[in-house]
N, C-alpha and C positions, 0 to 999 in steps of 0.2 A: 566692469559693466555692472549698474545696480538698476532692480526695477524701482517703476519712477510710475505703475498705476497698474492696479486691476481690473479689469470687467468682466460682469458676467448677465449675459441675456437668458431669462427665462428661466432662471433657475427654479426647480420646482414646479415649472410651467407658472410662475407667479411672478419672480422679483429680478427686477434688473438692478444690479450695484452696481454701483461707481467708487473705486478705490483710488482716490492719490495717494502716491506717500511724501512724508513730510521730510524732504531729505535733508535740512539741517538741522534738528535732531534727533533724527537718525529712530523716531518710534513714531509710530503709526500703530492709532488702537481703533479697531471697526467694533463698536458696539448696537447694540440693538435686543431685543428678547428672545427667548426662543423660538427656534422654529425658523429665524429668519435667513438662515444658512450662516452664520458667523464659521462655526468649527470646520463647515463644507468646504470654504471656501481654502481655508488654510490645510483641508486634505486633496484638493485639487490641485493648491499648488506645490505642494510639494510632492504627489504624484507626477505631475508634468516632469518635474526636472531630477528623479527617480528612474525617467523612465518606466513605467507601471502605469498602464493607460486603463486598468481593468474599474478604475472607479469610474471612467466616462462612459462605459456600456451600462455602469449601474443606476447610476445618477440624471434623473431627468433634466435636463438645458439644452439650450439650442445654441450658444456662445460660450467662449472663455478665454478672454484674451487678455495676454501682460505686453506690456510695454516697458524697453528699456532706453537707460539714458543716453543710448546711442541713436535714439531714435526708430530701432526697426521693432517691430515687437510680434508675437507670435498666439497665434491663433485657432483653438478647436473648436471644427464647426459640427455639430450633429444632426443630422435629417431621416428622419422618421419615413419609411414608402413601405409599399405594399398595401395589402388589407389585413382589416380586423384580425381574419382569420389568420393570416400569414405572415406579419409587419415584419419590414428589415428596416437598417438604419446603419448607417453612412455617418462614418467618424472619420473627419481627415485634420491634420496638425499643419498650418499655413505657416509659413513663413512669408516676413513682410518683405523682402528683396526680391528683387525680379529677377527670372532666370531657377526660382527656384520650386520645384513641382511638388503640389501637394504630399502630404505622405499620407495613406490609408492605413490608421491605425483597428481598423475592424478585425482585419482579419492577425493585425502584427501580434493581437492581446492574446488570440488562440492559439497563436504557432507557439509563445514560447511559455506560455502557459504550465503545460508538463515537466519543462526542465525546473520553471522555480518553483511547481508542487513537488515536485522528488528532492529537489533541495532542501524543502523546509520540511520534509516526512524521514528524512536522512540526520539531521541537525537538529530539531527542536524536540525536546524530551516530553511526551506524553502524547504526542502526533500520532493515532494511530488511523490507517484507514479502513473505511468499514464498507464501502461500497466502489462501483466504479469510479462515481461521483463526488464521493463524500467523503471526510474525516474529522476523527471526535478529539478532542483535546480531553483526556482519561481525567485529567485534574480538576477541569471547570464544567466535565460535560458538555462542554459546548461544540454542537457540529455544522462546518463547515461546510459548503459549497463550492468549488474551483476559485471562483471569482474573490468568495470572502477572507478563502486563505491568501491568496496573494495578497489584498488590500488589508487583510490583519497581520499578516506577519513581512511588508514592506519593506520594514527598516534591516531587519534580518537580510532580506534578500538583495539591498543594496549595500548593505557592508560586506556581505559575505560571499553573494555571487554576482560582483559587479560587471565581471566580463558579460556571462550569461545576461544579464538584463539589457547588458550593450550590443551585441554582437550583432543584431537584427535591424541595426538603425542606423543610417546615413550620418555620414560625414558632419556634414551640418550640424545636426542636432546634436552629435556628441558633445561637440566642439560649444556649444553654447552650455551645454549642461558645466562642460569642462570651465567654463569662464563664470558660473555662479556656484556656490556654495549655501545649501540650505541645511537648517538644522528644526526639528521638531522636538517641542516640548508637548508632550498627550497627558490629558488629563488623568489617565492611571499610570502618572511618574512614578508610584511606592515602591511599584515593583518590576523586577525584568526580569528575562526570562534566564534560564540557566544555558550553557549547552550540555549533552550529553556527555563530551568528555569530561565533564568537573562532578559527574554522579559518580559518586565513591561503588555504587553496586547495581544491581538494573531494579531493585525495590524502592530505590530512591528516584528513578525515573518520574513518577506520578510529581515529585515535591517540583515539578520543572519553572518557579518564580524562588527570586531570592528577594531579600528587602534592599533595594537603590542604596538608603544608608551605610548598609554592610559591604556590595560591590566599591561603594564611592568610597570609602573610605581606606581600604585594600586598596584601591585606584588609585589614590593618592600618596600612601605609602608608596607604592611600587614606583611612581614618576618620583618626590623625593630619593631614590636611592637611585634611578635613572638618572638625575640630574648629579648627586652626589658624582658617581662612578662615571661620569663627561667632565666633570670639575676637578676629579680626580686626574686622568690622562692631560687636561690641560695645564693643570697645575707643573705636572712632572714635565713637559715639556719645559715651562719657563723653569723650572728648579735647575735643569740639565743643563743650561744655556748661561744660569746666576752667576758660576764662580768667573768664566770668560767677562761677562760683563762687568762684575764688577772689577775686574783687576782693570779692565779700560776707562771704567770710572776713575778709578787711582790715578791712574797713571794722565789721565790726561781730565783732570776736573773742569765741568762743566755746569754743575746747580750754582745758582747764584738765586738762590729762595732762604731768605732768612729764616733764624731760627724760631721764629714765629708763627711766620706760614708750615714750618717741619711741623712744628706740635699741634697746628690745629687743623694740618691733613691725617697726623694720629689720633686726634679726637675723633674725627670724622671717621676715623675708619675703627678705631672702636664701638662707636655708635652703630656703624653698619652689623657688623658682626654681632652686636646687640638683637639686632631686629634678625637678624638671618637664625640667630640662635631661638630667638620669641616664635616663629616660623617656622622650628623644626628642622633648618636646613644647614647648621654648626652646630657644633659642641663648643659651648664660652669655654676657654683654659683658661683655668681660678692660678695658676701657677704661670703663666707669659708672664717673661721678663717683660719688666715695664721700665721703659727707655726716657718716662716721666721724669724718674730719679737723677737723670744723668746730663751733667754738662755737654754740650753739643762745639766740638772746633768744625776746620773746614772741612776734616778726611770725616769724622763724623756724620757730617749734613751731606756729604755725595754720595755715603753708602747709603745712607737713609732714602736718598733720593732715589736709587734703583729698588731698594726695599716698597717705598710706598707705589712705585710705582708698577711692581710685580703683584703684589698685594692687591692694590687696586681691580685690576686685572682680572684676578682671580674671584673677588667678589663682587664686582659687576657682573659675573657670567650667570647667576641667579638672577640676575635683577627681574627680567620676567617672571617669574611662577613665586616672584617674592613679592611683587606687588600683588599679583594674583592674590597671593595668601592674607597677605596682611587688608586686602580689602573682605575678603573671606571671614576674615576672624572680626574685624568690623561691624558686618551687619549681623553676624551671627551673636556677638556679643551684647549690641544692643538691643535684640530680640529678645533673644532667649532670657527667661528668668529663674532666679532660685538654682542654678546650673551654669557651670561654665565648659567653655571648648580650647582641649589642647593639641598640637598636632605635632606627633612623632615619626621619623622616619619608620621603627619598624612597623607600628602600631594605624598609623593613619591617625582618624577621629578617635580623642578619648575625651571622655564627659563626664562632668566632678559634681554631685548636686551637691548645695550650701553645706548640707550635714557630712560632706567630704569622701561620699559612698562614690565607685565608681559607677556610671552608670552606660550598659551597653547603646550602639545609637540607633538600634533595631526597639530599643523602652521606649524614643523621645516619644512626646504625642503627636496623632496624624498632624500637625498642624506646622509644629516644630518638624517634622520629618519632608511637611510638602516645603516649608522655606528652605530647609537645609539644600533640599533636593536640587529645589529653582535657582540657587545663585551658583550652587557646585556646578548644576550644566551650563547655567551661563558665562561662568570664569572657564571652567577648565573642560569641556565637551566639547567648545566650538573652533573654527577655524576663523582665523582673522578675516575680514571682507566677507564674512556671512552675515546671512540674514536666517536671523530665526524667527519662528512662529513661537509662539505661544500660547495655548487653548487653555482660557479661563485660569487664572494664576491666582485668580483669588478663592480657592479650595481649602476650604480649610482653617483658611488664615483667621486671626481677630482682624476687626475693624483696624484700629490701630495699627496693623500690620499689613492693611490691602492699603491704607493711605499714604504708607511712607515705601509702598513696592517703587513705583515712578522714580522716585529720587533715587534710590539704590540703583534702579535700572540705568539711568542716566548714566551714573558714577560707572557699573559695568562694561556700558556701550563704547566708552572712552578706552579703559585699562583694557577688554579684550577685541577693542577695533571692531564692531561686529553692528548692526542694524536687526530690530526689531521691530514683527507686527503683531499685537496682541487682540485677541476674541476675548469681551469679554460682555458680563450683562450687570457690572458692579459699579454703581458712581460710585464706591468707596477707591477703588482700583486706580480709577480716574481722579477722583481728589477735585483739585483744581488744576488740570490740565486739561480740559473741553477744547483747547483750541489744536489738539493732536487729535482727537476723536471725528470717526465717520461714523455717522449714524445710518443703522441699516433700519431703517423703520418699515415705513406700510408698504405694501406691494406698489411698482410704477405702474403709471397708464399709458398705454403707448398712442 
């Protein structure tokens, strides 16, 4: 199921959108200036399917409906009553199929309220609270409201207390949630938060953001040896099973592939291991026997034949996180200048400036640090058949660098399967792709 349009009435009490997305290929960018809800728009929808409705009590509108390409599509309505002195207001989430009864998210946003505030005052390192009402973030001095903590630390609270966020809500609506996958890129990507159990001491509590670079990077490492240590047990499985096989090959020869085709499925698979090694993801062996040297008869070209084809096997199993990569070190290399990027299993990101100095990737500049950021969450954060948002991408960037973002995006949206909607307020961003762009301009007249 993907959504196929956005709307929203009255946002602001001013502006009605009209979102299509542009499903063949797969990006959709809503532009316009400030003020006109671009960011809003992609915090509502990824609160909807969060679960976290605390942004609709805050946020003035009277609609907000997505449609998907199943046709039914789903709906928050909000209604203001009462008086001046006393006003209430009537939040319910519609569904488009009949038979199915609104849900009253007014009151669902207060019941569970207190469980993801003690979540994220248990969990997030410098949370402290100071009143019935309130709490300070010790770090940035910044305090919170109920409402605000939920809506600022979101992401937190659906990775971490996904039950808790669930547990209040009908059938239905899981189950839809369950069938879309959204992913949020926010415009203060530099830095995330720590948890408490990674503070070496409780003085280090305060330091509670690390720099994205340094997590991603460690991140990376960690899944390289994750994938090693799966390649590893598949391996040993076909090695255990090699001597049987081959004595059957023997004994009962079956390759009829010349010696031709033998040596240029050896090329091919030296070239592979080439790139797996440029990747971080093998060790080249400077000492393999090379079977280049050596005359090939029949019993030769049938062991060869289980050989390339065990082989094979085995490094196909990378193939995902190896295209990943190598499209990875791609845009990062035509970027980046005066510095190059290598990537180790134990090490993650290591970076070489010209003069050959190492250099940490917490030095790059905000700039180099916001693209590094944007293509790591794009290759390797997201789940296939999601859709990401994107809030303003062009941060940072040179010119040069918000022009050729689209074309890198493209290439991404293929190798990690994935659909994108970008906010931004940068022709450069946009380039010459206006015909993917919604313009969110002057307020509607109804």
């Amino acid at each position: 199921m993907r959504i196929v349009k956005i709307e929203v009435e009255k946002l602001f009490g001013i502006f009605n959108h009209v979102i299509p997305f542009f499903q063949e290929d797969r990006i959709t960018i809503i532009h316009g200036p400030n003020g006109v809800g671009k960011t809003m728009i992609l915090k509502m929808l990824k609160s909807l399917f969060n679960l976290n409705f605390s942004i609709f009590q805050k946020i003035p509108f009277k609609a907000f409906q997505v449609s998907f390409s199943d046709n039914t599509h789903l709906r928050i309505e909000k209604e203001l009553g009462g008086s001046q002195e006393n006003p209430t207001e009537k939040i319910q989430l519609i569904h488009s199929e009949r038979g199915i009864e609104p849900f009253n998210l007014s009151s669902k946003v207060r019941r569970i309220g207190p469980q993801m505030l003690r979540s994220i005052e248990a969990n997030i390192p410098g949370i402290v609270r100071i009143g019935q009402n309130q709490w300070i973030n010790t770090n940035s001095n910044r305090v919170f409201s109920p409402s605000e903590m939920i809506d600022h630390y979101e992401d937190f609270l659906s990775q971490h207390s996904p039950e808790r966020v669930r547990e209040h809500f009908p059938e239905w609506l899981k189950n839809i949630q369950g069938c879309l996958s959204l992913g949020f890129i926010s415009t203060d990507r530099l830095y995330i938060p720590k948890s408490r159990s990674r503070a070496r001491n409780r003085f280090e509590e305060n330091e509670n953001l690390s720099y994205s670079v340094l997590e991603y990077s460690q991140e990376l490492a960690r899944s390289i040896s994750e994938n090693l240590a799966r390649s590893y047990q598949f391996s040993s499985n076909l090695d255990n099973s090699f001597p049987i096989r081959l004595l059957r090959t023997i004994e009962n020869p079956q390759s009829s592939a010349s010696e031709e085709a033998i040596r240029a499925d050896l090329k091919s698979l030296e070239n592979k291991r080439e790139r797996l090694s440029s990747a971080g993801l093998l060790n080249t062996e400077k000492d393999r026997f090379n079977v280049f040297d050596h005359a090939f008869n029949d019993l030769t070209k049938n062991v060869l034949a289980v050989y390339l084809e065990d082989t094979k096997k085995k490094l196909d199993f990378f193939n995902e996180i190896l295209e990943k990569i190598e499209l990875f070190q791609k845009i990062i290399g035509k970027r980046f200048k005066y510095k190059s990027m290598r990537i180790t299993r134990n090490e993650g990101l290591i970076f070489k400036t010209d003069a050959n100095l190492i250099l940490s990737p917490d030095c790059l500049s905000s700039g180099e640090q916001h693209e590094l950021v944007l293509i790591y969450e794009l290759l390797f954060k997201v789940k296939p058949n999601s859709l990401i948002l994107i809030d303003e991408p062009e941060i940072s960037l040179h010119i040069e660098w918000q022009k050729e973002f689209l074309s890198d995006l493209s290439e991404i949206t293929k190798v990690s399967n994935i659909e994108a909607l970008i906010a931004t307020h940068s022709p450069d961003i946009i380039n010459d792709r206006w015909d993917l762009t919604i313009d969110l301009g002057v307020p509607q007249n109804e």
